[in-house]
OpenMM code with the backbone's topology and positions (N, CA, C; nanometers):
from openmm import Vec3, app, unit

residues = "UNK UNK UNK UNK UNK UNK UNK UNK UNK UNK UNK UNK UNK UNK UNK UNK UNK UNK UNK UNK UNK UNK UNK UNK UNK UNK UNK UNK UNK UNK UNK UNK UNK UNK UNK UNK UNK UNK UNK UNK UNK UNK UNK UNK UNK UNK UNK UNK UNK UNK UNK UNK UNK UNK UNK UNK UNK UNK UNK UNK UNK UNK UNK UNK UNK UNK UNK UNK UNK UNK UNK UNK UNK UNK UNK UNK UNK UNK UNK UNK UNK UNK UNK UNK UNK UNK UNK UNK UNK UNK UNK UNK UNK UNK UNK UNK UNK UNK UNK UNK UNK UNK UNK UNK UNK UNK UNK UNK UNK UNK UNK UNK UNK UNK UNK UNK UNK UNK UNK UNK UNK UNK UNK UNK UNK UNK UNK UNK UNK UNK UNK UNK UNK UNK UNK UNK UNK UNK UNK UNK UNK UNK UNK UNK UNK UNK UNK".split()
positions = [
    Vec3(0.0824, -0.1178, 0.0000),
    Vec3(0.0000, 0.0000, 0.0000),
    Vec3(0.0872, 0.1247, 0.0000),
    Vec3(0.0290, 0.2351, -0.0657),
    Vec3(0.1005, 0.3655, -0.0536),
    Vec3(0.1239, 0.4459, 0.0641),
    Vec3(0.2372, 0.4926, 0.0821),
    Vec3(0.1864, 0.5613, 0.2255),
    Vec3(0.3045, 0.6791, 0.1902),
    Vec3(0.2573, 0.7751, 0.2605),
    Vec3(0.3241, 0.8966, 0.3030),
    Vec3(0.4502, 0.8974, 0.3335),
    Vec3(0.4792, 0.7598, 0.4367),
    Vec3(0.6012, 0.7558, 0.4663),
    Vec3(0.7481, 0.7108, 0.3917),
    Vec3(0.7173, 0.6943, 0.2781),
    Vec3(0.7705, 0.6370, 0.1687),
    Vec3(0.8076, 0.7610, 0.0875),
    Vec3(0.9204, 0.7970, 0.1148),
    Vec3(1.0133, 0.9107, 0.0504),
    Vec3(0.9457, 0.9549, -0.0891),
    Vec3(0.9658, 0.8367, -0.1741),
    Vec3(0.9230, 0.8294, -0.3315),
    Vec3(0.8074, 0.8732, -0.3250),
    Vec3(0.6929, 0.8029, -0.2397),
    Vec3(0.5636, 0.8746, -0.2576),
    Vec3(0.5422, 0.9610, -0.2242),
    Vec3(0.6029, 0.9924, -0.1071),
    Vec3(0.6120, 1.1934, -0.0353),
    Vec3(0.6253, 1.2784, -0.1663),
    Vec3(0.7358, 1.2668, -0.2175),
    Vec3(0.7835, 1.3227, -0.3350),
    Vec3(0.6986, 1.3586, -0.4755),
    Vec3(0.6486, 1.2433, -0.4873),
    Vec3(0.5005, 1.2207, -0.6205),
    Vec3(0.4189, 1.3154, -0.5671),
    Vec3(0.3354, 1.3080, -0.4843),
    Vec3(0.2138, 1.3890, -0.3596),
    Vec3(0.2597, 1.5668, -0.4138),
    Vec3(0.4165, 1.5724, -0.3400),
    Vec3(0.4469, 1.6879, -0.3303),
    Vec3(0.4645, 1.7672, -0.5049),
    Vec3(0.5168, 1.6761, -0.5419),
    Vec3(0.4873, 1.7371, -0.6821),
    Vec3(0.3778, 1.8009, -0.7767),
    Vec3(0.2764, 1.6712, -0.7099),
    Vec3(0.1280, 1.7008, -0.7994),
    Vec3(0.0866, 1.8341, -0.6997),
    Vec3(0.1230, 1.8378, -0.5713),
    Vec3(0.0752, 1.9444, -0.4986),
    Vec3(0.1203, 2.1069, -0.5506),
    Vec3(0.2523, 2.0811, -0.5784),
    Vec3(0.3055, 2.2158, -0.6721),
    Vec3(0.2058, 2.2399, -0.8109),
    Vec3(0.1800, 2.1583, -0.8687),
    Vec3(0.0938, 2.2011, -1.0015),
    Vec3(-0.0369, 2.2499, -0.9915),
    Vec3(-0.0497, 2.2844, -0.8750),
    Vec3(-0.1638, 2.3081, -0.8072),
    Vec3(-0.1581, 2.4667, -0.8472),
    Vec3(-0.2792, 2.5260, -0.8595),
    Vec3(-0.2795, 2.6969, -0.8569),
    Vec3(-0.4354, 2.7397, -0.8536),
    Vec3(-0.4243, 2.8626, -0.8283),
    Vec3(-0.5672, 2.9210, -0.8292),
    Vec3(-0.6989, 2.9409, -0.8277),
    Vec3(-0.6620, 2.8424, -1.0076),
    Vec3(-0.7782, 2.8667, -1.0892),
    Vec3(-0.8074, 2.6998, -1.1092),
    Vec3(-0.7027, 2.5817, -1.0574),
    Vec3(-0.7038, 2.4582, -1.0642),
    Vec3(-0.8716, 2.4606, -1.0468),
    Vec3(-0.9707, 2.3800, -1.1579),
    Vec3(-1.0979, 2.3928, -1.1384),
    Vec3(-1.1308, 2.2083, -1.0326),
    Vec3(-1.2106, 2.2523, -1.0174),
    Vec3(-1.2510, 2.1330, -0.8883),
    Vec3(-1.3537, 2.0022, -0.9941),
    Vec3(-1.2928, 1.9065, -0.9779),
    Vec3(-1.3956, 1.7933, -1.0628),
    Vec3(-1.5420, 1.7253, -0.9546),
    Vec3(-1.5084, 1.7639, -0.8489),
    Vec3(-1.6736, 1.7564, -0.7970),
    Vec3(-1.6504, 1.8104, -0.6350),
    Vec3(-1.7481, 1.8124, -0.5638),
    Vec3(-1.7413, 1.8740, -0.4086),
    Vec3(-1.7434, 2.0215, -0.4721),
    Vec3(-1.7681, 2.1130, -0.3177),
    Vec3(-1.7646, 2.2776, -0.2881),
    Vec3(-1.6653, 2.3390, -0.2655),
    Vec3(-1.5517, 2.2951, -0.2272),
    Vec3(-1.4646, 2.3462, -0.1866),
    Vec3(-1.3665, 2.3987, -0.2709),
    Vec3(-1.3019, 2.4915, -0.2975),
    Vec3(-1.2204, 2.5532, -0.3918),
    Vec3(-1.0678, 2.4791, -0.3593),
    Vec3(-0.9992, 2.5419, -0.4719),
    Vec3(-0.8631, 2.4805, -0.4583),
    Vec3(-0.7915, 2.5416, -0.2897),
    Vec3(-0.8159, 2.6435, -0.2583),
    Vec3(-0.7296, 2.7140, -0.1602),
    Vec3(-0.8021, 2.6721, 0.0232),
    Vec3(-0.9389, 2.5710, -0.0404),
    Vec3(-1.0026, 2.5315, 0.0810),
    Vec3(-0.9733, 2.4157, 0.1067),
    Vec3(-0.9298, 2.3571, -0.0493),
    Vec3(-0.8954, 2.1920, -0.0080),
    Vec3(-0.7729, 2.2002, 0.0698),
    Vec3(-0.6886, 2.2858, 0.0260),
    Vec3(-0.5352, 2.2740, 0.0534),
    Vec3(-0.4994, 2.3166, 0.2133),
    Vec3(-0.6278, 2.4072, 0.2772),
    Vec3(-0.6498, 2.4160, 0.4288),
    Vec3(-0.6762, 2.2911, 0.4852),
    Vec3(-0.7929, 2.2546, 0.3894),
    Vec3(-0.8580, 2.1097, 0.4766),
    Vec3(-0.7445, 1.9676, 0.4550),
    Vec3(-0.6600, 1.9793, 0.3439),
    Vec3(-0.5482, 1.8977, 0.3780),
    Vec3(-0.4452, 1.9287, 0.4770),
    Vec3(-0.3786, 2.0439, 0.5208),
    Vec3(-0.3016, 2.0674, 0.5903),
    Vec3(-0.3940, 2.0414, 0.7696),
    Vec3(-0.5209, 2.1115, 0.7568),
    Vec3(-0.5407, 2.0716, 0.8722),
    Vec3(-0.5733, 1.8699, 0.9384),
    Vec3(-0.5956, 1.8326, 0.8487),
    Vec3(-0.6203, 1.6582, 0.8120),
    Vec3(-0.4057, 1.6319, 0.8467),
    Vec3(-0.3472, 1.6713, 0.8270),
    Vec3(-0.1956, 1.6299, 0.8501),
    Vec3(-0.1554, 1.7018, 0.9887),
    Vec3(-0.2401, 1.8095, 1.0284),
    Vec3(-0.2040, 1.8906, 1.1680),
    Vec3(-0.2968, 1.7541, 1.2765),
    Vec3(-0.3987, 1.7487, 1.2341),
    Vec3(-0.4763, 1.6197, 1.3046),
    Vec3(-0.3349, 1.4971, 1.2899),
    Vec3(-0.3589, 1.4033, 1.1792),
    Vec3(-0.2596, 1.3250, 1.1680),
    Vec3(-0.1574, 1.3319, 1.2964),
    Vec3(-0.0823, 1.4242, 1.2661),
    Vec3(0.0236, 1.4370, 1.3251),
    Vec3(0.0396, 1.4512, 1.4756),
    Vec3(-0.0885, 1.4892, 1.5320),
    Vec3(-0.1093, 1.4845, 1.6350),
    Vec3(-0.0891, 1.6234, 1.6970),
    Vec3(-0.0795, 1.7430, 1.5710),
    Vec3(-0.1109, 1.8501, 1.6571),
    Vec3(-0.2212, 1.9114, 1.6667),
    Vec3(-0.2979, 1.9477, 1.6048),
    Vec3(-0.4444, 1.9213, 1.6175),
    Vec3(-0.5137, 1.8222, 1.6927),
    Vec3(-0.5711, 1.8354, 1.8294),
    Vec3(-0.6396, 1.7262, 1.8978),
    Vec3(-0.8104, 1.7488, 1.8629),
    Vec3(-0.8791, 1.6534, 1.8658),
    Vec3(-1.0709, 1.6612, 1.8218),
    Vec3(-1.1398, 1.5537, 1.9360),
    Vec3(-1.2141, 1.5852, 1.9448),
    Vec3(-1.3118, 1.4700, 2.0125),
    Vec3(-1.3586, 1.3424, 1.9281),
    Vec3(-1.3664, 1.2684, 1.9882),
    Vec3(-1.4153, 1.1157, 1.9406),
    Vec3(-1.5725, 1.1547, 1.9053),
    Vec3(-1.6278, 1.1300, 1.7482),
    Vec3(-1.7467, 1.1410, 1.7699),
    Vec3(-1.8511, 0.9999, 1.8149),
    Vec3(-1.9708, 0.9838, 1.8283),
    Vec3(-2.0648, 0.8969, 1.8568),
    Vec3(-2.0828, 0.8115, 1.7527),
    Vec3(-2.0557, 0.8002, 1.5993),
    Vec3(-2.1100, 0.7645, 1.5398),
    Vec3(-1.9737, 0.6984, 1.5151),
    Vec3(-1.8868, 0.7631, 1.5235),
    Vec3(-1.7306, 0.7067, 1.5421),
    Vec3(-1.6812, 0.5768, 1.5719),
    Vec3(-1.7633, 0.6116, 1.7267),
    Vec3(-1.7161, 0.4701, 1.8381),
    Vec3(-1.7983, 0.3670, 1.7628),
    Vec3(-1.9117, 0.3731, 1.7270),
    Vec3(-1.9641, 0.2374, 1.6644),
    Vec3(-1.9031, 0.1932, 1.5155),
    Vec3(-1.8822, 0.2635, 1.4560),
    Vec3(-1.8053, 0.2513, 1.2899),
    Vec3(-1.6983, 0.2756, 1.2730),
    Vec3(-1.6192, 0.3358, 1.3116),
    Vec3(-1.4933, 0.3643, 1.2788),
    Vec3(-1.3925, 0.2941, 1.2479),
    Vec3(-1.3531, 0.2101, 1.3421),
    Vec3(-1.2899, 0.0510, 1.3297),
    Vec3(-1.3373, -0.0184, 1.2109),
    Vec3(-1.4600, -0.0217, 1.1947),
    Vec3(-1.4942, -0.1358, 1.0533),
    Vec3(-1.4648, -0.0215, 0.9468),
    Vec3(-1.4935, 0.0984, 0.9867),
    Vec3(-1.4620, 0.1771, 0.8356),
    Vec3(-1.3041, 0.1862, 0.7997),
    Vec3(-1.2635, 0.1948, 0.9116),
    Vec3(-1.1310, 0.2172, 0.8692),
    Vec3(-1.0571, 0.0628, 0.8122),
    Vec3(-1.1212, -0.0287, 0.8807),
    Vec3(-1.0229, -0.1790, 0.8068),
    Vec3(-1.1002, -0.1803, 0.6106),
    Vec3(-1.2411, -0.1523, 0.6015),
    Vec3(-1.2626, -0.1099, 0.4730),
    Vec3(-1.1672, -0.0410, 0.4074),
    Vec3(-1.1410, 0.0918, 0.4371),
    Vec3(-1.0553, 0.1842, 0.3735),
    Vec3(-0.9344, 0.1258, 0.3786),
    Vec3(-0.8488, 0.0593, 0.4405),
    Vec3(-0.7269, 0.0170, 0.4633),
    Vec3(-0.7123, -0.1216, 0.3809),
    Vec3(-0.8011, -0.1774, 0.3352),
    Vec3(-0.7687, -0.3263, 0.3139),
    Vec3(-0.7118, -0.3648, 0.1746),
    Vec3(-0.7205, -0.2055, 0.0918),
    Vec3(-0.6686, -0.2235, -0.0794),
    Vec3(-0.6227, -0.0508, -0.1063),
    Vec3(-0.5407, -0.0428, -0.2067),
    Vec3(-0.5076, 0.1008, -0.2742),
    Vec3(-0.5859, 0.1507, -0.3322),
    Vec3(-0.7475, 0.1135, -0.3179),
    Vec3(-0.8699, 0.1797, -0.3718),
    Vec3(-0.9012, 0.3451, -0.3444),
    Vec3(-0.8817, 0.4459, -0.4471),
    Vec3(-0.8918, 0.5923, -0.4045),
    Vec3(-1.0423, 0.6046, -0.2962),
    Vec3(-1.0276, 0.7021, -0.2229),
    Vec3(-1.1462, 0.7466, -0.1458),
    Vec3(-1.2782, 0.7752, -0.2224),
    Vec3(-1.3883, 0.7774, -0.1925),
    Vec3(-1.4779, 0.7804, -0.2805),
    Vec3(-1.5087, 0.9555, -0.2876),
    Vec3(-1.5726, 1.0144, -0.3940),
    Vec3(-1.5899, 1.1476, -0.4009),
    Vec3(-1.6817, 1.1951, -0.2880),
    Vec3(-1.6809, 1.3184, -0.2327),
    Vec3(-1.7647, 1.3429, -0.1060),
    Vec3(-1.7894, 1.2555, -0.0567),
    Vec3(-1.6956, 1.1435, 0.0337),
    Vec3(-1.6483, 1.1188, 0.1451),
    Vec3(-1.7232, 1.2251, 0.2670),
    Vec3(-1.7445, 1.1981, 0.3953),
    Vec3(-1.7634, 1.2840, 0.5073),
    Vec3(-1.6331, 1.3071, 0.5841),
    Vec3(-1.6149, 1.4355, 0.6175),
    Vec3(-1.4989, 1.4975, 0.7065),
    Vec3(-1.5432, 1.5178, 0.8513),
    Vec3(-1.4513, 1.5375, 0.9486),
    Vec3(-1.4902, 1.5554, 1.0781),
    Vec3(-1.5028, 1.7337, 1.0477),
    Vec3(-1.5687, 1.7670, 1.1401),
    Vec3(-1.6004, 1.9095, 1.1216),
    Vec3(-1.4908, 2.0246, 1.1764),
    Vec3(-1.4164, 1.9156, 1.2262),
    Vec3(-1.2804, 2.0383, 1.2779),
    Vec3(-1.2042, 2.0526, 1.1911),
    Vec3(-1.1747, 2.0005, 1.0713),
    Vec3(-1.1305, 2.0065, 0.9544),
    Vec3(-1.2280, 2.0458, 0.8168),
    Vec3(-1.3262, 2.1045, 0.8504),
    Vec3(-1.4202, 2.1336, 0.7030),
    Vec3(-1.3986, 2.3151, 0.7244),
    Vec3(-1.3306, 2.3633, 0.6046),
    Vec3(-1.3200, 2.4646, 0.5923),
    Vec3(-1.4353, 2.5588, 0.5001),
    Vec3(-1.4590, 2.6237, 0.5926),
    Vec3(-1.5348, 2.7941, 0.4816),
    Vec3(-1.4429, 2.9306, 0.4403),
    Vec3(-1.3868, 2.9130, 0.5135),
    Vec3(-1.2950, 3.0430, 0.4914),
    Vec3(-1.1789, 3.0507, 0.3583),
    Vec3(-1.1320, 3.1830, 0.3133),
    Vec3(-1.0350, 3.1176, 0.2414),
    Vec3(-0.8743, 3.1853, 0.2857),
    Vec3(-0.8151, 3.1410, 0.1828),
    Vec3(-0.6732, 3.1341, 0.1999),
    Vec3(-0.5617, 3.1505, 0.1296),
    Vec3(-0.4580, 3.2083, 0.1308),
    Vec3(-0.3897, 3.1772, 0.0137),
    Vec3(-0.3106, 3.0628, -0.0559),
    Vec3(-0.3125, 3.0455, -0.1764),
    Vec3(-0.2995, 2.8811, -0.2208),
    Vec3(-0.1362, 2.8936, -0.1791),
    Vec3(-0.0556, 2.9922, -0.2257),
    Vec3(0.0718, 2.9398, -0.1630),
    Vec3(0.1162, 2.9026, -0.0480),
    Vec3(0.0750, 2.9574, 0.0042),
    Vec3(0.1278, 2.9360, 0.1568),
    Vec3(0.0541, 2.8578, 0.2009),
    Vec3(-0.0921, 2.8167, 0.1926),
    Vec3(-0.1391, 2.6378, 0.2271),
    Vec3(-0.0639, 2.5458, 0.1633),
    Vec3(-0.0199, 2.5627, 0.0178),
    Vec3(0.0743, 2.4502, -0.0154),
    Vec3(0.2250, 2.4468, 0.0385),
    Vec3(0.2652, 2.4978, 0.1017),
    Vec3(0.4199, 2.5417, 0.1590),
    Vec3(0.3854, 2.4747, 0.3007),
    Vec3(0.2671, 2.4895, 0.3891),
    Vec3(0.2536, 2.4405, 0.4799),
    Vec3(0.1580, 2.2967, 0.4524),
    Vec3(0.0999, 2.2738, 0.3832),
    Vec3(0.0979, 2.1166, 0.3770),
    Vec3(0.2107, 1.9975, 0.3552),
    Vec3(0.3099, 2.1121, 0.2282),
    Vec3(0.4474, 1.9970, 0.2554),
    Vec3(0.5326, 2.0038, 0.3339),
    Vec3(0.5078, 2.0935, 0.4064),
    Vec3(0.5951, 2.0966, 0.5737),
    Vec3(0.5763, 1.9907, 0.6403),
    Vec3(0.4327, 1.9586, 0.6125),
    Vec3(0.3845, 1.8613, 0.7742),
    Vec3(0.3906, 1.7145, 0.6437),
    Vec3(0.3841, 1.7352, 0.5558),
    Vec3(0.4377, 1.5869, 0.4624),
    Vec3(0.5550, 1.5517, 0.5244),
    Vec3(0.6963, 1.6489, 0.5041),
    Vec3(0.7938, 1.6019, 0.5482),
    Vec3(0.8153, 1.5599, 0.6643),
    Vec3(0.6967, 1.5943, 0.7748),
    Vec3(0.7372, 1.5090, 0.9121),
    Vec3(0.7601, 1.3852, 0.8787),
    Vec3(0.6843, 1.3244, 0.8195),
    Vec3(0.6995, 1.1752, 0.7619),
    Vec3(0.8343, 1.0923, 0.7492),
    Vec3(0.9113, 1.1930, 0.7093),
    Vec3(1.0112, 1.1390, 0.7263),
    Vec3(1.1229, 1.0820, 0.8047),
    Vec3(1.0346, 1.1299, 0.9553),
    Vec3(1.1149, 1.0344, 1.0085),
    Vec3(1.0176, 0.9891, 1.1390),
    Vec3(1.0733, 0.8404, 1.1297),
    Vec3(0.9426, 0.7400, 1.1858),
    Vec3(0.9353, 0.7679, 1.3004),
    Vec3(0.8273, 0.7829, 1.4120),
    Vec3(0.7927, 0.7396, 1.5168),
    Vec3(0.6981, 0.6700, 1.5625),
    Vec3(0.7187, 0.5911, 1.6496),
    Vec3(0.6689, 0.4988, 1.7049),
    Vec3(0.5193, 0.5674, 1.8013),
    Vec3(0.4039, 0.5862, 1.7208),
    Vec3(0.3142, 0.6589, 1.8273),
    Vec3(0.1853, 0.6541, 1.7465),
    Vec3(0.0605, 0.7104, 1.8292),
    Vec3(-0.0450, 0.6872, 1.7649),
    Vec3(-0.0979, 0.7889, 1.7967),
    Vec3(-0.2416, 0.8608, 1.7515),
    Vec3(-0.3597, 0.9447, 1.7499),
    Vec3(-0.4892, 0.8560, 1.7817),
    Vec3(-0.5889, 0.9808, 1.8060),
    Vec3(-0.6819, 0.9291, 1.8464),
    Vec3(-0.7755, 1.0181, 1.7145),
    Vec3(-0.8113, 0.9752, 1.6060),
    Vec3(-0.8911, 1.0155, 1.4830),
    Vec3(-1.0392, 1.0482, 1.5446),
    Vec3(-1.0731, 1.1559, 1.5333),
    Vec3(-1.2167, 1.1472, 1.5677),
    Vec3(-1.3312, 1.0492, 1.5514),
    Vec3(-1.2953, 0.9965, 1.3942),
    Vec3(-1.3837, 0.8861, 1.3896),
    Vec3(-1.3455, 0.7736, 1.3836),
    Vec3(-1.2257, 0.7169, 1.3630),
    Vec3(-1.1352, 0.6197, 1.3144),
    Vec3(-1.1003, 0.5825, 1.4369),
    Vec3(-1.1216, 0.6487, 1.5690),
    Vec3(-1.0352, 0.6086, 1.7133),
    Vec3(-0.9496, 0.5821, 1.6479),
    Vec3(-0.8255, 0.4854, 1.7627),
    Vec3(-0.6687, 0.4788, 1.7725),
    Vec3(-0.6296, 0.4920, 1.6261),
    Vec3(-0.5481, 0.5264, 1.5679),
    Vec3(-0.4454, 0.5022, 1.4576),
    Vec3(-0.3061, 0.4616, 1.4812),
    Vec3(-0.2236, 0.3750, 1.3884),
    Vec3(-0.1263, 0.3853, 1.4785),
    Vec3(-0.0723, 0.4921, 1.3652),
    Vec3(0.0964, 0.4953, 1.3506),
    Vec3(0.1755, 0.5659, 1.2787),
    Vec3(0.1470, 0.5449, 1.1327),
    Vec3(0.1639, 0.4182, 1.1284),
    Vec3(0.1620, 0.2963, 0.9670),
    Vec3(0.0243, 0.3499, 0.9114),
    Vec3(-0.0836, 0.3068, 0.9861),
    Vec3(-0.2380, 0.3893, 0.9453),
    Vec3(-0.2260, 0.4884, 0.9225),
    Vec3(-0.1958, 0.5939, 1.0193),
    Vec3(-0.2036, 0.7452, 0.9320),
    Vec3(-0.1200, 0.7534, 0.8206),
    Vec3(0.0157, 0.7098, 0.7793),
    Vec3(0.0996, 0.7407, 0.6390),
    Vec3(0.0177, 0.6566, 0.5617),
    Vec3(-0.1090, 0.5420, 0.5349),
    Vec3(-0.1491, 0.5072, 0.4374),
    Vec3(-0.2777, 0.5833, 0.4032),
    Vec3(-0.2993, 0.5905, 0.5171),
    Vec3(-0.4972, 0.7121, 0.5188),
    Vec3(-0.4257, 0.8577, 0.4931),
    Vec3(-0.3137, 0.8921, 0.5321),
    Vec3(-0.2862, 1.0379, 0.4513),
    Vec3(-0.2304, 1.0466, 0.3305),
    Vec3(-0.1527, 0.9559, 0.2792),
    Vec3(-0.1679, 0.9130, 0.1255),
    Vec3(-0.2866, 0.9173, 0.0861),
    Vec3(-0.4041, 0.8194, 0.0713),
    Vec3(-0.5511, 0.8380, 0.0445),
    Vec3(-0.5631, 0.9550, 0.0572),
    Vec3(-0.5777, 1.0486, 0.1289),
    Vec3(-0.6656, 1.1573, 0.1817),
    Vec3(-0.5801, 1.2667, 0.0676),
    Vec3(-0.4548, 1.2711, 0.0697),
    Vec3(-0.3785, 1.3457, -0.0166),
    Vec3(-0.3839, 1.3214, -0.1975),
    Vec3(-0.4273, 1.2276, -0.1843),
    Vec3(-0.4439, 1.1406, -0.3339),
    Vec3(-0.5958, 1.1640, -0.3698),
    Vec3(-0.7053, 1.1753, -0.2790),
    Vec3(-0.8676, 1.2031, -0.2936),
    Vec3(-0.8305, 1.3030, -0.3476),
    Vec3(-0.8131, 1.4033, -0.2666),
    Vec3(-0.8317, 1.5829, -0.2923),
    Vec3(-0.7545, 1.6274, -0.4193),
    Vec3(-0.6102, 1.5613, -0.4628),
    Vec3(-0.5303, 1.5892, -0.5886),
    Vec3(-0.5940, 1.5474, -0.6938),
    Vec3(-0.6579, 1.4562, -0.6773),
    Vec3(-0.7809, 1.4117, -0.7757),
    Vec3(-0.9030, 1.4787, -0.8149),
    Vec3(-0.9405, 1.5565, -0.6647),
    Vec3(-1.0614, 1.5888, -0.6928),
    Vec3(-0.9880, 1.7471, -0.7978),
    Vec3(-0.8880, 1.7785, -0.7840),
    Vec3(-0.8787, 1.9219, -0.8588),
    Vec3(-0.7979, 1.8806, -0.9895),
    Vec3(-0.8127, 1.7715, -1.0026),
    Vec3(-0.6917, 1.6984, -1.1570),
    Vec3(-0.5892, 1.7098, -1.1599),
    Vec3(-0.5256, 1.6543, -1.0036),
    Vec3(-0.3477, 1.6982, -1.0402),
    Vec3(-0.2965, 1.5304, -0.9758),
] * unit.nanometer
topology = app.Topology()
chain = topology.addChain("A")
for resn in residues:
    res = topology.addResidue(resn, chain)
    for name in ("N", "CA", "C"):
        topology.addAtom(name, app.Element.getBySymbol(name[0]), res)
């Protein structure tokens, strides 16, 4: 499986993330290019464990089976997917500097630690889970704007 933590794929991610600009038009969802690129950086501030969220309700009962679904093949995320709401952006932003700070927190990746998060809906993750679900999650959204 692909994961984040994999130099080569950091690298691919970060690339398609540079071809990114402005006017990049969106192939489905609301969110503009400069909202996705918030709602990815904040999805890697979560990840990473600096961003903390609450466990939701609907979470504790699904999350576990959703997440071994999502995890079990290199199948892309499906289009409008649901987000936790601490990560759904309205506001906007500028596209450079969301993309300068999304591959900031890519490159944490690069070097391993041994630790886990608590995903709002996904409960525990360990390390290995988040570099394959933030691949996905980074690979949905580059898709959804054609890069």
């Amino acid at each position: 499986m692909l994961t984040v933590a994999d130099r080569s794929t950091r690298e691919r991610l970060i690339a398609r993330i540079i071809q990114l600009n402005a006017n990049s038009p969106a192939q489905w969802g609301k969110m503009s290019v400069d909202q996705m690129l918030k709602h990815c950086r904040l999805w890697e501030e979560m990840a990473l464990g600096h961003l903390r969220s609450k466990r939701s309700f609907i979470g504790r009962i699904f999350g576990k089976i959703a997440l071994r679904s999502i995890m079990k093949d290199d199948k892309p995320l499906t289009p409008n997917t649901p987000t936790a709401r601490e990560i759904l952006v309205v506001d906007h932003s500028n596209v450079e500097d969301e993309k300068a700070k999304w591959i900031s927190l890519l490159e944490e990746y690069s070097v391993p630690v041994d630790t886990y998060i608590i995903h709002p809906f996904f409960g525990k993750m360990t390390r290995q889970q988040l570099g394959y679900m933030s691949y996905k999650h980074a690979d949905h959204h580059l898709r959804q704007f054609n890069s």
